[in-house]
N, C-alpha and C positions, 0 to 999 in steps of 0.2 A: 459645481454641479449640484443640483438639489438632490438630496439623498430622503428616503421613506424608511421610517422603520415603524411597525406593529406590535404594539405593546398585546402579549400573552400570557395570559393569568395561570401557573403553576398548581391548577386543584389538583390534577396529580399525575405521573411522568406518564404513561400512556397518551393520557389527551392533548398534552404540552407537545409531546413528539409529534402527535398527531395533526396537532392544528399548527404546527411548524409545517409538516411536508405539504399541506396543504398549500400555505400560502406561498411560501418557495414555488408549487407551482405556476402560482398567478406570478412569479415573476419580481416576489419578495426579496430583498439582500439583507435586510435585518430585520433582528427582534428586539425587543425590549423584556425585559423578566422583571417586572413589581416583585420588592418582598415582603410578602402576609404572612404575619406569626401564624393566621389561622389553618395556613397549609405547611404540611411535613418538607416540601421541597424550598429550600432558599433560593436566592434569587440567581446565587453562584451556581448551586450543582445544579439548574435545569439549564446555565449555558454548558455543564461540563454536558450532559444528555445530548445537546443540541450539536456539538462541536461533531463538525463533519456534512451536518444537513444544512444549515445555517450558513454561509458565509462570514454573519458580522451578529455578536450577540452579547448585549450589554444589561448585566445585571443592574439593577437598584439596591443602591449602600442606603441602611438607615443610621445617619449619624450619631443617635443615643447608644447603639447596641456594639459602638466602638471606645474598647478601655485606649484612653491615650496613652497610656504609661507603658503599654507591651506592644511590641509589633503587632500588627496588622495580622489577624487569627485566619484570615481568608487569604491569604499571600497565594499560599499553595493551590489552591483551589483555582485564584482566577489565570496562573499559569498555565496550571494545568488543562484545563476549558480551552487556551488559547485568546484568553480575554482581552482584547486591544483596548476598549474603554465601559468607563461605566460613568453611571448618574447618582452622584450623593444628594440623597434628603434625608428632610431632619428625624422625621418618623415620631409617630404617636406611640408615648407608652403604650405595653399592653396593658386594659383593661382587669385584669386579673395580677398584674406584676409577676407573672408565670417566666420571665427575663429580666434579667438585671439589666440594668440601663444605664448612663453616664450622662453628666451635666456637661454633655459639650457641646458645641454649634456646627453646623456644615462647616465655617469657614475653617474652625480648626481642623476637622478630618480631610477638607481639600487640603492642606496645609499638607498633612500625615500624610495621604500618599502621592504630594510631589517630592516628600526627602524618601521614602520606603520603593514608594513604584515609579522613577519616574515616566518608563514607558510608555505608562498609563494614562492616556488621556481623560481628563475627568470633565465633565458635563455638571450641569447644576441645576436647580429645579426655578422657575419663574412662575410667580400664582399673580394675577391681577385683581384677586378679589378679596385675599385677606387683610389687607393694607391700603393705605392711600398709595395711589398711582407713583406720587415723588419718593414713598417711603421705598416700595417694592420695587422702583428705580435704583436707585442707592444703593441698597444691598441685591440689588444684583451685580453691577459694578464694583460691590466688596468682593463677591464671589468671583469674579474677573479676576481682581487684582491678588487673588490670593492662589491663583493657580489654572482655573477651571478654565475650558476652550471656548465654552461657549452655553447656552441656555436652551433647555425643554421645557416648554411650558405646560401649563394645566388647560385642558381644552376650553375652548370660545366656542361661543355660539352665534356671534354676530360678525359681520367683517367690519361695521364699525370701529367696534372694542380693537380689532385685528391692526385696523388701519393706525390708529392712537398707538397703541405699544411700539409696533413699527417704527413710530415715528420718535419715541423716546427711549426705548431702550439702548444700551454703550455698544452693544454688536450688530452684528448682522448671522453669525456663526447660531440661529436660531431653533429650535423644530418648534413648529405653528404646531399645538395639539389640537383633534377633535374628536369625538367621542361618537357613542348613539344613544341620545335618549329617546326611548319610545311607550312611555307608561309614567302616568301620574304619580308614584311612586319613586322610580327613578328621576323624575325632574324636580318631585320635593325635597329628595340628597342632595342634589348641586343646588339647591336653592338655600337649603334650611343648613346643609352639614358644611357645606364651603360657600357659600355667602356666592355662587355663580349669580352671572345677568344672563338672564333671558331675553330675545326680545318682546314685545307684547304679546304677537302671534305667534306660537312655535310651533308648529304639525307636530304631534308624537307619532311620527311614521319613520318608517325604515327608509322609502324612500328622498323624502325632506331633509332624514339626516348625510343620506348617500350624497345627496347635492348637495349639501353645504359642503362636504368632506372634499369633491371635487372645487366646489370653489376657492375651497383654502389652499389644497394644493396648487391650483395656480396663482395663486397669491404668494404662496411661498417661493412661487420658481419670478412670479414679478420684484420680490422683493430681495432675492440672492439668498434665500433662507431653506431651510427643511421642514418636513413636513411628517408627524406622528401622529398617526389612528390609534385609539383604544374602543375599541369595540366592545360594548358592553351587554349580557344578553342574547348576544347577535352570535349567530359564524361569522369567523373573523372572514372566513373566505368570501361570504353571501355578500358581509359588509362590505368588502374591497371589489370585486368583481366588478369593473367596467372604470374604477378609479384610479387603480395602478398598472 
């Protein structure tokens, strides 16, 4: 069954709760919680907030900000939450080094919590843009082989690109990510900060993004795969309304 989940950006616990009931209304079963140094809530205690409203809610592990040498400092936490899985990435130093960090890879922290959590199903990150196609192939397959269920990818904007990955990635166990860009500014990010494709013509409208969003979802459910929004700018509600 293709499963949806809404990635919710934690600026802070009133609005996270808020734009949770929201889309539960629309008929949401999961979220996703990103962790940004730049806001006070991690990505754990807004699923502990969420437990209850939420059915299914899966923090983002940043693999620098875990010491290998001691257990797992969030063990408790994502118990406690009731946390069934989460998504390891590698995560950008802070800018300021305001966190200590550690010289280790996704694959090792996938590694740490199948001996520490095994209950934990662990998800893994997929980018088509930072790497050549075979590289980001490979190591998504390392990230298989070293534990993780299966692949969340960085949003597309074309079903081209969609179709291509499809066709080369080791699973199927997938979520298709997509986004909203609707301002020159935000399409200069994914262009200029993550090396994203565009294709030539791209409407910056809300509407254009909404219909691609529905296209990928059924893309996802052609292909035995899932399907993740990160709505950006937007109400996640406004975004979703008439696609979930």
């Amino acid at each position: 069954m293709t499963r949806i989940s809404v990635e919710l950006v934690p600026r802070s616990r009133s609005k996270l709760l808020a734009e949770a009931q929201e889309v539960v209304a629309l008929g949401v079963t999961q979220v996703n919680i990103p962790d940004l140094l730049r806001f006070s809530t991690r990505s754990w205690q807004g699923c502990e907030l969420l437990r209850g409203v939420v059915p299914g809610c899966m923090p983002h592990i940043r693999a620098i900000d875990i010491n290998p040498k001691l257990p797992l400092s969030m063990a408790y936490n994502l118990q406690a939450a009731g946390v069934r899985e989460v998504l390891i990435v590698q995560g950008d130093a802070p800018s300021d080094m305001s966190q200590r960090t550690y010289n280790v890879t996704s694959l090792e922290i996938i590694r740490k919590f199948q001996r520490e959590m095994p209950d934990i199903r662990v998800w893994a990150g997929f980018d088509p843009y930072r790497q050549s196609m075979a590289r980001e192939r490979d190591y998504a397959e390392a990230k298989l082989d070293a534990g993780a269920v299966g692949l969340i990818t960085q949003p597309f904007f074309d079903r081209r690109l969609l179709e291509i990955c499809a066709e080369v990635l080791p699973t199927r166990e997938v979520f298709w990510g997509a986004t909203s860009v609707t301002s020159e500014g935000s399409l200069s990010y994914w262009q200029n900060r993550n090396l994203a494709v565009f294709p030539r013509h791209f409407p910056l409208t809300l509407e254009h993004n909404r219909a691609f969003a529905r296209e990928l979802l059924a893309f996802a459910r052609e292909v035995g795969g899932h399907a993740y929004f990160m709505p950006v700018r937007e109400s996640a509600a406004a975004y979703l309304k008439g696609i979930v």
